[in-house]
Steps between C-alpha positions, in 0.01 A plus 500: 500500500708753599407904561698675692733444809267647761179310381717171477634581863132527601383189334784334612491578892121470500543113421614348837746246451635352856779258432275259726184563284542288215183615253559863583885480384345298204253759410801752516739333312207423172512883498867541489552232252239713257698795542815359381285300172384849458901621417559185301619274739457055547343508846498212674297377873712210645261345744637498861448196726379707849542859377360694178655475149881624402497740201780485226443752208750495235537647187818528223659211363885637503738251741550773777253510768410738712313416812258778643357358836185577724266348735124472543436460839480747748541459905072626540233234487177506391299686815752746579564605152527911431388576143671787338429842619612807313644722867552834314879668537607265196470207726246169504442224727435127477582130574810419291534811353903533465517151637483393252193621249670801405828332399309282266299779354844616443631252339181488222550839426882535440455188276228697340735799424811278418372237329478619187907641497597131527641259305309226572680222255814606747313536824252312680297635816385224781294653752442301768228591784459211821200504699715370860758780522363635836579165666828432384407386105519108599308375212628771275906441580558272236335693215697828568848293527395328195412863321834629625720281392338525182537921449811718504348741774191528721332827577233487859202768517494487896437868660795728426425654876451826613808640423558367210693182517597234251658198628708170439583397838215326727504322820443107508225394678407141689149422694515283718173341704592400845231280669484426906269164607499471889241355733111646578298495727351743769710800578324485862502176630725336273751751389765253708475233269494742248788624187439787353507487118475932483766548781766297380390680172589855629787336625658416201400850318669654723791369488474460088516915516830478601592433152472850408824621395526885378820442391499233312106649367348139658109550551233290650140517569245315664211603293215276594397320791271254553422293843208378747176433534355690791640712798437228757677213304856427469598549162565122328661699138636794425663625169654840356598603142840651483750612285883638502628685250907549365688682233777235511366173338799307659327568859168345383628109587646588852230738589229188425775282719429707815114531452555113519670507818294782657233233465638233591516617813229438776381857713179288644548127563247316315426712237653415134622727217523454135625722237406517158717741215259637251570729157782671488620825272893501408720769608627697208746769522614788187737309305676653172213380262226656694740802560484555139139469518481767786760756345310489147170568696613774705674676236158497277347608805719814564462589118118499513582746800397202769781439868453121558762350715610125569328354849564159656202363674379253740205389296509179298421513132493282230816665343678282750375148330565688144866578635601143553487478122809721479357788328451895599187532692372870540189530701291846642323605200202493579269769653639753789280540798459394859357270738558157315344215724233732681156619422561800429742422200540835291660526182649847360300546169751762347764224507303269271584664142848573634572105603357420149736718354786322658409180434432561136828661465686275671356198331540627167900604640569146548337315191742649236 
């Protein structure tokens, strides 16, 4: 049931939910889905196949649809989970807190205040909240094209960022898993019959960096490496989790055509290379629905005495799979704070009420 902001911030942080831990993100979303029967709402669990449950809450039975859209799942699991911590100076910290806890704490609590302004034979709200977001929403992609195509507009509750910024243009995003087999044996006295599965590796990172390009805002990482069995033994496998990033959709295809060739190549004779594309986020830029969107948002937030400005950004989102659908996508209003991803995750508390506000107004703005 719901209390107040704060306490459901607390509650909500203090249950770990690690996209990778399946009962914990279960757990977490049983207590969402209560919250939103508590304001009147059909929740629904749809039972994922490897990750935890997808939440659709809907409510209204008018023809126009408006999608709100969340996620459960944070980037912290289980053992190195932060519970929420009240810091003093208006500010608290915990795992998930803007990113993205505080966005759906927002969401409850601007349909609390709005709710009952609506026409609801008119209007009908589908809130949908996937448990996979934080690794690229594979098992989750369907549902939110499905929603979207389905609603006249889509509204995200991702981190508005410390200065304040809404946004409707993300970066696309690719992974990529890039796996080396070469030949052991004992870096001593056999290291001549030898093929080095983590040097041709390194080889072929290297020379994957080089498609960085600042101008065109092309990105890649080599996040996670993985290789060998002892010092003394030449490696036999060696793989690394990767990822390049684009605000250009058209340069996804050739981008994933040069990976291919990178690897195709051989830096160490004898060793093999195989590549494998993983989940992937659209690239979504502002387009004249979602400007709409944006303008109506920033103009309710200037009148409630609020500067928020417009802010592409590199990270993916699931406004990007909601965009295909051809609708405005406005994402950003969640919770403001700082250091999304780390430990020491800190949301501003005095920005709570005031992204509540927003929402609430701005929701109400658009269902007349």
């Amino acid at each position: 049931m719901l209390d107040t902001p704060i306490k459901t911030l607390e509650a909500y942080v203090n249950q770990p939910s690690g996209t990778l831990d399946r009962e914990d993100v279960q757990q977490f979303a049983e207590m969402v889905a209560e919250d939103f029967r508590s304001l009147g709402f059909n929740a629904e669990l749809i039972p994922g196949e490897k990750y935890g449950p997808k939440l659709r809450a809907t409510i209204g039975s008018g023809n126009c649809q408006l999608m709100l859209m969340g996620h459960m799942d944070t980037v912290f699991p289980h053992d190195i989970c932060v519970p929420f911590k009240d810091i003093g100076n208006g500010k608290a910290m915990g795992s998930g807190i803007i990113d993205m806890k505080g966005g759906d704490v927002v969401m409850l609590y601007a349909l609390k205040q709005v709710l009952p302004k609506l026409d609801l034979s008119k209007y009908r709200i589908c809130a949908l909240l996937n448990p996979d977001e934080e690794i690229g929403s594979p098992e989750s992609h369907d549902l939110i094209l499905e929603t979207a195509k389905q609603s006249f507009a889509a509204l995200s509750f991702e981190p508005c960022g410390e200065n304040g910024r809404l946004t409707c243009a993300r970066k696309g995003v690719t992974s990529v898993r890039v796996t080396c087999k070469g030949i052991p044996g004992h870096s001593g006295a056999k290291y001549l019959e030898c093929a080095s599965a983590i040097q041709a590796l390194c080889a072929l990172i290297t020379e994957l960096y080089t498609l960085r390009d600042d101008a065109r805002e092309i990105s890649f990482n080599a996040g996670i490496i993985r290789g060998g069995t002892a010092e003394n033994v030449v490696a036999a496998e060696a793989e690394c989790a990767c990822e390049f990033r684009y605000f250009d959709e058209s340069l996804k295809a050739p981008l994933m055509e040069r990976i291919r060739e990178i690897c195709a190549k051989e830096p160490v004779p004898g060793v093999s290379t195989s590549i494998a594309f993983g989940a992937s986020h659209p690239a979504i830029d502002l387009n004249e629905k979602s400007r709409e969107l944006l303008d109506l948002a920033l103009s309710i937030a200037e009148k409630q005495g609020r500067s928020l400005h417009h802010e592409k950004t590199g990270g993916a989102g699931d406004i990007s799979i909601a965009g295909q659908a051809g609708i405005g996508v406005l994402d950003g209003l969640g919770l403001i704070g700082t250091g999304m991803h780390r430990t020491d995750e800190t949301a501003f508390l005095d920005s709570l009420p005031k992204q509540i506000e927003l929402a609430a107004e701005l929701i109400q703005t658009i269902c007349v």
